[in-house]
py3Dmol code that shows the C-alpha trace and the ligand (Angstrom):
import py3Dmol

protein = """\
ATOM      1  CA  UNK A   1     -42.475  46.156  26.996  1.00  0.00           C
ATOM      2  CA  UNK A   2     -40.923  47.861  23.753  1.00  0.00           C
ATOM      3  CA  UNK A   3     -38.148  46.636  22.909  1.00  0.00           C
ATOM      4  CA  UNK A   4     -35.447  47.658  20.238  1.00  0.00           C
ATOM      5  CA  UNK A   5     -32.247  45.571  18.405  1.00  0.00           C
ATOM      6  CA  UNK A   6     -29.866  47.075  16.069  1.00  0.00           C
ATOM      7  CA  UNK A   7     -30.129  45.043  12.843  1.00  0.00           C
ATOM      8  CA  UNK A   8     -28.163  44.803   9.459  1.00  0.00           C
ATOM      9  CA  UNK A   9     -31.317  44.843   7.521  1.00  0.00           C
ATOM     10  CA  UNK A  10     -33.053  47.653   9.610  1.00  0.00           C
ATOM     11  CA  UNK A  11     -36.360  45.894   9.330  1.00  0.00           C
ATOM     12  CA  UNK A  12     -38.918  46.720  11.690  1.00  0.00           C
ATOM     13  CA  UNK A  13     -42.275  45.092  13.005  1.00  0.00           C
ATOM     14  CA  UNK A  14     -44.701  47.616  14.881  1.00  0.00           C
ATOM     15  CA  UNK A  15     -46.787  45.697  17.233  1.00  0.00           C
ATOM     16  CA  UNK A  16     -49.957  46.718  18.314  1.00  0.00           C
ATOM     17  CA  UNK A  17     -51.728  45.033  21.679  1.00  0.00           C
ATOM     18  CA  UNK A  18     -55.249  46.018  21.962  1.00  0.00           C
ATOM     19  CA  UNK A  19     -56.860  46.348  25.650  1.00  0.00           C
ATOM     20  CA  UNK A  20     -53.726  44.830  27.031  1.00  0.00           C
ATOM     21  CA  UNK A  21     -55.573  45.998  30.691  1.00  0.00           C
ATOM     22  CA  UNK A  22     -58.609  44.380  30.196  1.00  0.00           C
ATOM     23  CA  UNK A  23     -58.199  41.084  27.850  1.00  0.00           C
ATOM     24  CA  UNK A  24     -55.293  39.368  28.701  1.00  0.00           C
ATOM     25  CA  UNK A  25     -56.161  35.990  30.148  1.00  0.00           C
ATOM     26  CA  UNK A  26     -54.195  32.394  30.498  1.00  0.00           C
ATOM     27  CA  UNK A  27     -50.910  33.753  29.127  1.00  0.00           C
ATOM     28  CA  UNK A  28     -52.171  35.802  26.415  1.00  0.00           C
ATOM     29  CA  UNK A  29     -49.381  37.920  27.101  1.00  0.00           C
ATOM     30  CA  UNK A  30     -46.529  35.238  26.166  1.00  0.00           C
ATOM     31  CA  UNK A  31     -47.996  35.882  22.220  1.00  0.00           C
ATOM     32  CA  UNK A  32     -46.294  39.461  22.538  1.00  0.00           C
ATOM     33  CA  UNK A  33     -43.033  38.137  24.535  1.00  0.00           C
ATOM     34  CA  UNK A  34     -42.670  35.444  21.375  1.00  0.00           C
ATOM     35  CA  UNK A  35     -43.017  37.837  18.749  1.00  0.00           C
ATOM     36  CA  UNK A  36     -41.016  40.079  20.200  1.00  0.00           C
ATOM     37  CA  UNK A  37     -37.851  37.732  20.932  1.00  0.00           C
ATOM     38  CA  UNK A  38     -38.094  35.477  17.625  1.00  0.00           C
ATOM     39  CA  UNK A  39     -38.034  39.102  15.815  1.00  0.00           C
ATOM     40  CA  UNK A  40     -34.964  39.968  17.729  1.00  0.00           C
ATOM     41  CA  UNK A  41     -33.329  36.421  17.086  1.00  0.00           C
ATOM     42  CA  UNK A  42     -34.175  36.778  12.964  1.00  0.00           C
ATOM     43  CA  UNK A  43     -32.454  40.434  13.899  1.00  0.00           C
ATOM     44  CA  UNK A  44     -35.959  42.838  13.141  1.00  0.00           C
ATOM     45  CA  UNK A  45     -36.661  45.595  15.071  1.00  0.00           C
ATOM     46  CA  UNK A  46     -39.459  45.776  17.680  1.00  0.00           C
ATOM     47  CA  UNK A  47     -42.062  48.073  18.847  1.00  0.00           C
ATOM     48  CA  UNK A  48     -45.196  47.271  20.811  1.00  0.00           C
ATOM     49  CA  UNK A  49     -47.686  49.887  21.723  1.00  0.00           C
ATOM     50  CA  UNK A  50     -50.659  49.361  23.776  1.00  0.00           C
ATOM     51  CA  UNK A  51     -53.862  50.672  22.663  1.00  0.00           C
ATOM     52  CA  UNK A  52     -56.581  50.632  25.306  1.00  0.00           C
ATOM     53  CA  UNK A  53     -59.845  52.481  26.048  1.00  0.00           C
ATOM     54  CA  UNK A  54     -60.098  56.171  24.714  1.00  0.00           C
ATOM     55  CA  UNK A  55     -57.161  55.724  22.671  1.00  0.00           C
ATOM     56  CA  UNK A  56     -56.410  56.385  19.504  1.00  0.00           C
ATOM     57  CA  UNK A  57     -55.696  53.637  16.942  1.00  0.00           C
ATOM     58  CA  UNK A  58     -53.469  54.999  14.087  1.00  0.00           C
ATOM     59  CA  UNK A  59     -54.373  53.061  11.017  1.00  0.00           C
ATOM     60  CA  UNK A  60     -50.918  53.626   9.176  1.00  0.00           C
ATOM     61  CA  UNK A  61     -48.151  52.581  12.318  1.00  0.00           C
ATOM     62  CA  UNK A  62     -48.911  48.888  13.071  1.00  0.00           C
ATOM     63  CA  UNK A  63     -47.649  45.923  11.476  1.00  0.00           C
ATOM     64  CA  UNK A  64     -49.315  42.918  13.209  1.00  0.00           C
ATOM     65  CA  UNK A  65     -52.417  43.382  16.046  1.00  0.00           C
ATOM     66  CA  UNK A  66     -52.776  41.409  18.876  1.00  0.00           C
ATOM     67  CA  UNK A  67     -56.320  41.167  21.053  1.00  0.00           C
ATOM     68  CA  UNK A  68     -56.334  38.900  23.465  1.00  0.00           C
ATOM     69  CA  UNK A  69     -58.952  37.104  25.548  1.00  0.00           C
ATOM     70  CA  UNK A  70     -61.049  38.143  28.851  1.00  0.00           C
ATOM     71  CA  UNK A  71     -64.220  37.528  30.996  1.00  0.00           C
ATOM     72  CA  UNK A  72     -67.509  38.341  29.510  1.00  0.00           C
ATOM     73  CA  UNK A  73     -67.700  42.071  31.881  1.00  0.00           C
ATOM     74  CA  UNK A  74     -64.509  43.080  30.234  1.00  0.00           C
ATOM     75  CA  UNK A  75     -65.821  42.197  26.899  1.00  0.00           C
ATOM     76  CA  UNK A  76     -68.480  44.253  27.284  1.00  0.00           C
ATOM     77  CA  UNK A  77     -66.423  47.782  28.251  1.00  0.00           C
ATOM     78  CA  UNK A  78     -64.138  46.905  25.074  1.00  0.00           C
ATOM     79  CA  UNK A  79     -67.488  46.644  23.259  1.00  0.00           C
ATOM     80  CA  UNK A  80     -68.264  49.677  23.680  1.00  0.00           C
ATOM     81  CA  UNK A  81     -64.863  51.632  22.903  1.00  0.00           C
ATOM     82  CA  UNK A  82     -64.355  48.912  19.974  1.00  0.00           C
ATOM     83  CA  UNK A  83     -66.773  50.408  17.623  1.00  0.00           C
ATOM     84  CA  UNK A  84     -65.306  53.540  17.775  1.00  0.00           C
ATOM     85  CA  UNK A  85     -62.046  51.869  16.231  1.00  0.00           C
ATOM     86  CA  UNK A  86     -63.832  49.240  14.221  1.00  0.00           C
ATOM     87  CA  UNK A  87     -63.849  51.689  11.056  1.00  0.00           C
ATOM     88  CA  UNK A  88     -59.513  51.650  11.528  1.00  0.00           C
ATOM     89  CA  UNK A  89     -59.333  48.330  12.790  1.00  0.00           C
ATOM     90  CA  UNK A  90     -61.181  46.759   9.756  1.00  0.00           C
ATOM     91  CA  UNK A  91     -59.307  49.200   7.024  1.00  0.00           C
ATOM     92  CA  UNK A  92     -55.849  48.060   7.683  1.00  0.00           C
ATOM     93  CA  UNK A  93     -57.292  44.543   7.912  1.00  0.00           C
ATOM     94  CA  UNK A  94     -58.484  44.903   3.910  1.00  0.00           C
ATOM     95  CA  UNK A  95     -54.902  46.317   3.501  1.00  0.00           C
ATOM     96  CA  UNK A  96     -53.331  43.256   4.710  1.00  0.00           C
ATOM     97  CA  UNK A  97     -52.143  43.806   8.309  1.00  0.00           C
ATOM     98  CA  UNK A  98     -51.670  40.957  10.476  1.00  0.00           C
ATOM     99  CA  UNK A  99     -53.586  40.075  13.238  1.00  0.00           C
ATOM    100  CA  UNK A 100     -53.851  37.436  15.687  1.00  0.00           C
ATOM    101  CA  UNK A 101     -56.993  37.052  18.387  1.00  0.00           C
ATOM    102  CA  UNK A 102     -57.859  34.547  21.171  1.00  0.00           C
ATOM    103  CA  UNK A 103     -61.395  33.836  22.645  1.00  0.00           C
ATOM    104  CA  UNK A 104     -62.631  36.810  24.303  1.00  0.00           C
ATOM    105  CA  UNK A 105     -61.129  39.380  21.583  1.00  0.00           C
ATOM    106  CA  UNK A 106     -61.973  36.739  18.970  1.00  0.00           C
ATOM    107  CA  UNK A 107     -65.547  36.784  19.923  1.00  0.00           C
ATOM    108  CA  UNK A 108     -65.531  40.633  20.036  1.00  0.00           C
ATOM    109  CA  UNK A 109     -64.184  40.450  16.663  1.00  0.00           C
ATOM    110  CA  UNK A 110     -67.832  38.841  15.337  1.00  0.00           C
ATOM    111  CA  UNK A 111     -71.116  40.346  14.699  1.00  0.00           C
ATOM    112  CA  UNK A 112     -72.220  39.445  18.005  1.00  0.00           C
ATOM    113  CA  UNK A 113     -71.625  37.526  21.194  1.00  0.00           C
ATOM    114  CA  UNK A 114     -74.885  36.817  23.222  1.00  0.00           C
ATOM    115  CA  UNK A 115     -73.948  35.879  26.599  1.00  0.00           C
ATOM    116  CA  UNK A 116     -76.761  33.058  28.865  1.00  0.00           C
ATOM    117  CA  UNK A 117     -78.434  35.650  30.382  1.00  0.00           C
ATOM    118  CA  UNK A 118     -79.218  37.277  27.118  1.00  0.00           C
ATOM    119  CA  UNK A 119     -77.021  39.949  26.973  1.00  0.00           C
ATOM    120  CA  UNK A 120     -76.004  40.873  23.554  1.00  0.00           C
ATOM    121  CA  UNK A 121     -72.030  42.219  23.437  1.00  0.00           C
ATOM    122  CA  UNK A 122     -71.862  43.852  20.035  1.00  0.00           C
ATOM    123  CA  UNK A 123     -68.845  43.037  17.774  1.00  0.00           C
ATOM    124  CA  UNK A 124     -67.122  44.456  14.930  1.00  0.00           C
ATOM    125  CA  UNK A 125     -68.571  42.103  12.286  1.00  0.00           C
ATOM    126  CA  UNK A 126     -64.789  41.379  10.952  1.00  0.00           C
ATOM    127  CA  UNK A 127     -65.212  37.399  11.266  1.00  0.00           C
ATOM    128  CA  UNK A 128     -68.601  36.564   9.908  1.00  0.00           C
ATOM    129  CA  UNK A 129     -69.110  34.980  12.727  1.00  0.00           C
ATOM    130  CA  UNK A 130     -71.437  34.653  16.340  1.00  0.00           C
ATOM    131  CA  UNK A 131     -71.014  33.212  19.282  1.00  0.00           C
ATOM    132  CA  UNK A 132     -73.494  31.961  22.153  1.00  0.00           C
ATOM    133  CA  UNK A 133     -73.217  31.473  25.829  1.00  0.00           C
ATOM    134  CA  UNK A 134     -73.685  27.937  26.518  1.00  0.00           C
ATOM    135  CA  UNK A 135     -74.080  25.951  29.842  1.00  0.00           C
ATOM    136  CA  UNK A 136     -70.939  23.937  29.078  1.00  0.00           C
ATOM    137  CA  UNK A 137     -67.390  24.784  29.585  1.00  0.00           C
ATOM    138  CA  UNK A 138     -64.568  23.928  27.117  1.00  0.00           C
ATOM    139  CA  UNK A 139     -61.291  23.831  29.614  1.00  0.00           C
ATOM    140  CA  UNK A 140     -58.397  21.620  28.003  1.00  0.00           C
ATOM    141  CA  UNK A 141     -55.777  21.401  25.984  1.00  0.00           C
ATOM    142  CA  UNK A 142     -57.133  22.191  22.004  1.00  0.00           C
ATOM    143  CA  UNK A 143     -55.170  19.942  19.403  1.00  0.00           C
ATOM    144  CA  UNK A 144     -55.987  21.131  16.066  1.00  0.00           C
ATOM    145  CA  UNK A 145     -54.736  21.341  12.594  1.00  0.00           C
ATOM    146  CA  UNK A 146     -53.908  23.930  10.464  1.00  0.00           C
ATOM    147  CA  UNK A 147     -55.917  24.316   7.039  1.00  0.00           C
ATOM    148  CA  UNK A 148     -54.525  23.613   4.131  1.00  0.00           C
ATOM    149  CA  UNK A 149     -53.863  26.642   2.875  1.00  0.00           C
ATOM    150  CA  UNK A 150     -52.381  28.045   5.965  1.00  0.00           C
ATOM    151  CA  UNK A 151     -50.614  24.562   6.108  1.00  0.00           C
ATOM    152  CA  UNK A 152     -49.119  25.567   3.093  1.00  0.00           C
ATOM    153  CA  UNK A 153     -48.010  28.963   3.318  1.00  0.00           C
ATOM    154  CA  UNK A 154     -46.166  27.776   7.246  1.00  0.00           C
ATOM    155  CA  UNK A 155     -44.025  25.254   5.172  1.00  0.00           C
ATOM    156  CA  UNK A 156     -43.022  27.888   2.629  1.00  0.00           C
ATOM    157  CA  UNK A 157     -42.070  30.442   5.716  1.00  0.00           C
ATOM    158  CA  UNK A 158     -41.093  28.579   8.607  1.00  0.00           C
ATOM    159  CA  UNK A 159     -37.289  27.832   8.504  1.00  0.00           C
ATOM    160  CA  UNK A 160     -35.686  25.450  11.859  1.00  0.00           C
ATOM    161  CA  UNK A 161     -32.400  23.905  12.431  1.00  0.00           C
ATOM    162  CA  UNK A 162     -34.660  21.234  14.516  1.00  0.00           C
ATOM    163  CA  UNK A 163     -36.905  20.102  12.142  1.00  0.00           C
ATOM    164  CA  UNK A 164     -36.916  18.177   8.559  1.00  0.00           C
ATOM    165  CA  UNK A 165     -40.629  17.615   8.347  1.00  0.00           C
ATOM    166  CA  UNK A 166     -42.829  20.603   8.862  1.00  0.00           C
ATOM    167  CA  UNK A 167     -45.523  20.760  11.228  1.00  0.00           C
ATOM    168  CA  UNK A 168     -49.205  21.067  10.327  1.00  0.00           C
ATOM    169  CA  UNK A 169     -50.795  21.821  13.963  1.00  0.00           C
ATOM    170  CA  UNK A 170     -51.250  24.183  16.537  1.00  0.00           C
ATOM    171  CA  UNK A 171     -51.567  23.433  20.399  1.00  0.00           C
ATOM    172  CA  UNK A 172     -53.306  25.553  22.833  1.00  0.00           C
ATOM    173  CA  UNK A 173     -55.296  25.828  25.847  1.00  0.00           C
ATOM    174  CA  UNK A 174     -58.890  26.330  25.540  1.00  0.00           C
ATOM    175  CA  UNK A 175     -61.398  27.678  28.516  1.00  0.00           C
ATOM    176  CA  UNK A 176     -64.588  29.512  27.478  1.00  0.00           C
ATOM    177  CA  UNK A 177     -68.345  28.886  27.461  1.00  0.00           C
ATOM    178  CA  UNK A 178     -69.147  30.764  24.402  1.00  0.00           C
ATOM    179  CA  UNK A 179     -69.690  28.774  21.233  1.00  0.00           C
ATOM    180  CA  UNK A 180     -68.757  30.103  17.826  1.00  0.00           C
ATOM    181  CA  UNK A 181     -70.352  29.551  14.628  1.00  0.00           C
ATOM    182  CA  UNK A 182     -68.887  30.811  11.354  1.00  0.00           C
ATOM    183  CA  UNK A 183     -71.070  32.094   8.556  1.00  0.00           C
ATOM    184  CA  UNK A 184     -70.948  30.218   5.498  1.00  0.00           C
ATOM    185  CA  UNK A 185     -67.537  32.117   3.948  1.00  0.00           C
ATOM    186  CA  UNK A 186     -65.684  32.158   6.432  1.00  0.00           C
ATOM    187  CA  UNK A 187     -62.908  30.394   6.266  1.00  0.00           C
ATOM    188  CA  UNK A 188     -61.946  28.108   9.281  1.00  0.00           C
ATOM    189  CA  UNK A 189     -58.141  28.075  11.016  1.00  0.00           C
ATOM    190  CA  UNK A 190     -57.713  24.564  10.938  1.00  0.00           C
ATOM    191  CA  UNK A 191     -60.090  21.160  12.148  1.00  0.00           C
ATOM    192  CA  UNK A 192     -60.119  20.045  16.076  1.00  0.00           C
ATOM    193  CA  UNK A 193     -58.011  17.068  16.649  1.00  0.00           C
ATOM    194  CA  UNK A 194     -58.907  16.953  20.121  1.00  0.00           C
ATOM    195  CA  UNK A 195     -60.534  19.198  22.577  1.00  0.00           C
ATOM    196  CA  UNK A 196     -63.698  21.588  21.016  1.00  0.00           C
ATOM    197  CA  UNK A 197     -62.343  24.336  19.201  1.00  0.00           C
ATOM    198  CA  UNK A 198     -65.392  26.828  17.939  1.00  0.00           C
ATOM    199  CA  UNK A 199     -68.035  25.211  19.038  1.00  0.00           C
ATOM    200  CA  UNK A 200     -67.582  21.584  20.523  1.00  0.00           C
ATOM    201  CA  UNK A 201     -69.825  20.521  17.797  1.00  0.00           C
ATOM    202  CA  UNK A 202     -68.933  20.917  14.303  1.00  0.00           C
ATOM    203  CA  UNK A 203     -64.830  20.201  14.544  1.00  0.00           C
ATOM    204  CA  UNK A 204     -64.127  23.325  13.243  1.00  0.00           C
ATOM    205  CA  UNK A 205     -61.520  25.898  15.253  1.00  0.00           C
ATOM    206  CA  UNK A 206     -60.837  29.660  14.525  1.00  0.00           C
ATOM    207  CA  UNK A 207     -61.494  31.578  11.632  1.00  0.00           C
ATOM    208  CA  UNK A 208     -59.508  33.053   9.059  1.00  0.00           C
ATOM    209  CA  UNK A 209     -60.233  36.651   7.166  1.00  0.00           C
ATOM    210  CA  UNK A 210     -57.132  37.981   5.135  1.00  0.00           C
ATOM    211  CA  UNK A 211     -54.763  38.031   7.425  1.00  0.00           C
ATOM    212  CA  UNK A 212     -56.674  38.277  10.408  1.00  0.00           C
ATOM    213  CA  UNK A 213     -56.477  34.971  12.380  1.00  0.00           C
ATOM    214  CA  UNK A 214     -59.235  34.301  15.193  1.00  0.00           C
ATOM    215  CA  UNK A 215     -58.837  31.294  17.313  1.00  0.00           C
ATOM    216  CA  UNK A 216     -59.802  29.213  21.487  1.00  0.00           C
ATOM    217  CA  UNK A 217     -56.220  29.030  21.827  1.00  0.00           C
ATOM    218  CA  UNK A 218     -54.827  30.408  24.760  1.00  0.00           C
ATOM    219  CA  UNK A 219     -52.002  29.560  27.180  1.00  0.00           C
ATOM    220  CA  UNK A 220     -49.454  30.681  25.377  1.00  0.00           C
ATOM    221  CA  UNK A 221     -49.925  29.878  21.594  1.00  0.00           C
ATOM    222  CA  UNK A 222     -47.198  31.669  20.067  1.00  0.00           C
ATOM    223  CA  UNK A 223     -44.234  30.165  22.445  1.00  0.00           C
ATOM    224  CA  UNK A 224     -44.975  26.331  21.592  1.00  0.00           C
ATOM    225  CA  UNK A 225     -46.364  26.977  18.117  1.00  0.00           C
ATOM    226  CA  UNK A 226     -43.259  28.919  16.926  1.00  0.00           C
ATOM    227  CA  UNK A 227     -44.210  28.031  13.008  1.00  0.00           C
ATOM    228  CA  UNK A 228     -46.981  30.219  13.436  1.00  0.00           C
ATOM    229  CA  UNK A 229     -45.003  32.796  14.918  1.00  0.00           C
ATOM    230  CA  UNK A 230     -42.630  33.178  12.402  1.00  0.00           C
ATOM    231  CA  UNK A 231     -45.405  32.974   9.665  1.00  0.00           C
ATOM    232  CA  UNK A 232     -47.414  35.958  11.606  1.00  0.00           C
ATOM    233  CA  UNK A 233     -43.639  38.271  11.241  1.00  0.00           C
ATOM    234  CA  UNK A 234     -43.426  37.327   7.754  1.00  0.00           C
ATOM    235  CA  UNK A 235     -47.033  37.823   6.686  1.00  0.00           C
ATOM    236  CA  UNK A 236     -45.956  41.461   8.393  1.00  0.00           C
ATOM    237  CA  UNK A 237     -42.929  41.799   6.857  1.00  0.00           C
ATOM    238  CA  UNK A 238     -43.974  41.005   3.571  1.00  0.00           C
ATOM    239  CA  UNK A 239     -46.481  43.977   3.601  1.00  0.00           C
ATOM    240  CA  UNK A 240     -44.114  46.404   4.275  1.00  0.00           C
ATOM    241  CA  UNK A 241     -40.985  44.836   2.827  1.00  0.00           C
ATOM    242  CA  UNK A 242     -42.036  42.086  -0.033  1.00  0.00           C
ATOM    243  CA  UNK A 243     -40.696  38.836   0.831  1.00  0.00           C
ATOM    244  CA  UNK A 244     -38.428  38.259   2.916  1.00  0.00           C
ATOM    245  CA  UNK A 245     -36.650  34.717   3.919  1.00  0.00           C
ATOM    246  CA  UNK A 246     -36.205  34.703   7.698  1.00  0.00           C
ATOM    247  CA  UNK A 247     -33.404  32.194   8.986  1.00  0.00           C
ATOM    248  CA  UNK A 248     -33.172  28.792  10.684  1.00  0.00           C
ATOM    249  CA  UNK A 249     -33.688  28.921  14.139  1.00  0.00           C
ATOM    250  CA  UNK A 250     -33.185  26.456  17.442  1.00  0.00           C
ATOM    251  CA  UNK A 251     -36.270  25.776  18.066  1.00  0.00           C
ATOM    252  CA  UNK A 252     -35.443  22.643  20.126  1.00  0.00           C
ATOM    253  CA  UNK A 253     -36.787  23.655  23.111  1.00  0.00           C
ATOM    254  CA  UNK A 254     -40.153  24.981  21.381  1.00  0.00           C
ATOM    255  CA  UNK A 255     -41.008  21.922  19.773  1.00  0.00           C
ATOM    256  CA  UNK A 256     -40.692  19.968  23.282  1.00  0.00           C
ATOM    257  CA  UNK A 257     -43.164  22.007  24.585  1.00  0.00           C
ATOM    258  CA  UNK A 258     -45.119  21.609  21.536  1.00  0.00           C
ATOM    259  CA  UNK A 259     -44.650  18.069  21.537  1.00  0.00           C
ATOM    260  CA  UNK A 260     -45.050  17.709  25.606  1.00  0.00           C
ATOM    261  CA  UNK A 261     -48.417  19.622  25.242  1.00  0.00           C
ATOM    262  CA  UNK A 262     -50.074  17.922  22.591  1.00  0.00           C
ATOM    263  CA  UNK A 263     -49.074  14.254  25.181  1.00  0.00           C
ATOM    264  CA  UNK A 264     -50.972  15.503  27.741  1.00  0.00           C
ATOM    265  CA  UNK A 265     -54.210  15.527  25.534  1.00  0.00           C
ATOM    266  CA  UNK A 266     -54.414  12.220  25.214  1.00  0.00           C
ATOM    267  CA  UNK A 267     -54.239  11.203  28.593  1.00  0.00           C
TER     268      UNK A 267
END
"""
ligand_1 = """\
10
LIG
N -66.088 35.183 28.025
C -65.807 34.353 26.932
C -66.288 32.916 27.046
O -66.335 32.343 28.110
C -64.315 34.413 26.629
C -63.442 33.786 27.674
C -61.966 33.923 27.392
O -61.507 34.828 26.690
N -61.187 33.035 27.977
O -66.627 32.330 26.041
"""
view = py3Dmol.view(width=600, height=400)
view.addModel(protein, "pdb")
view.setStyle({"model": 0}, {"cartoon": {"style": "trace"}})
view.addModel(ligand_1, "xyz")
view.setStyle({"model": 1}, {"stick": {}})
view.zoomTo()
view.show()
């Protein structure tokens, strides 16, 4: 999957997929594709390594981390190696790398998800956050928007030839049991506008921690969302690099699917 283009700028974006083997569910894959092709479109230089069980994770070499989700038995073997890379993981995170997770790596990424039958999966205690295995299942399309602040930041990054107004949602595909529940500083991702996000219960969806974004939304995010991808590469670019002003792209065909998705959650 690494992939290379020569660039003017030389600017380069070190990707990191955790457990790519074990949590990749609903398209979680399509989050790396994205990155990787928008990067090569803005001209940046690509590399995505794959960091699994009994692997080492090398605090200094990756620019923006991507954990994907997975059933609750692979969440519990990635428990266990987890907390020998938590110390790493949660260093570069103070430090300002980027990172994006989706349900079952999300959950991971808590203090704790405890599964029907009791079982307690240990997290990482990143998010300040729990979940619980619940009875009900949370399969649809999840319509939500962005914070403010994140809202805010997008607009200032995100640069199309397609758009004059600038979006302030994601779109997504949701399908877990587990229900999340954020401490009381933790900082949501954005408010459900339809489906049930966190929890089902309290509107909110995701969680934010520096740059560390935790969120229900599978199926792919990245490729009909491409505002957020672009703001993940320049959060990363602008720790290595300062700011940098990525150009205009067609994103015509992204923001039908964008568009076409959020449609079918109102029938
Ligand atoms: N096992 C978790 C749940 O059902 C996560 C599922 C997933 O990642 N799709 O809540």
């Amino acid at each position: 999957m690494a992939s290379t283009v020569t660039t003017r700028f030389d600017l380069v974006v070190n990707i990191c997929h955790l457990y790519p083997d074990l949590m990749d569910t609903y398209g979680d894959k399509g989050n790396i594709i994205t990155l990787v092709k928008r990067c090569q479109w803005h001209r940046i230089k690509t590399t995505v390594s794959h960091v699994s069980v009994g692997d080492k994770l090398d605090p200094e070499k990756y620019d923006i981390y991507f954990f994907g989700g997975g059933q609750d038995r692979q969440q519990v073997i990635v428990s266990h190696d987890l907390q020998s890379k938590a110390k790493n993981l949660k260093a570069v995170i103070e430090r300002g790398s980027t990172l994006l997770s989706i349900c079952g790596g999300y959950q991971l990424l808590q203090n704790y998800f405890k599964t029907l039958d009791g079982t307690e999966i240990r997290g990482i205690g990143l998010f300040d956050a729990h979940t619980l295995g619940s009875t009900t299942r949370m399969i649809q399309n999840l319509h939500i928007k962005l914070n403010d602040e994140v809202s805010h930041q997008v607009k200032s990054v995100y640069r199309t030839t397609e758009l004059s107004i600038y979006p302030t949602d994601l779109i997504g595909f949701e399908n877990h049991s587990g229900k999340t529940y954020l401490g009381k500083s933790l900082k949501p991702l954005g408010k459900v506008i339809r489906g049930a996000g966190n929890n089902g219960e309290d509107k909110t969806e995701g969680a934010i921690y520096k740059n560390a974004f935790g969120c229900y939304l599978h199926g792919s995010l990245l490729p009909k969302n491409p505002h957020f991808a672009d703001y993940l590469i320049s959060k990363a670019l602008q720790r290595r690099y300062g700011k940098i002003k990525l150009k205009p792209l067609d994103d015509s065909i992204e923001w039908q699917a964008h568009k076409s998705a959020i449609e079918r959650t109102k029938r």
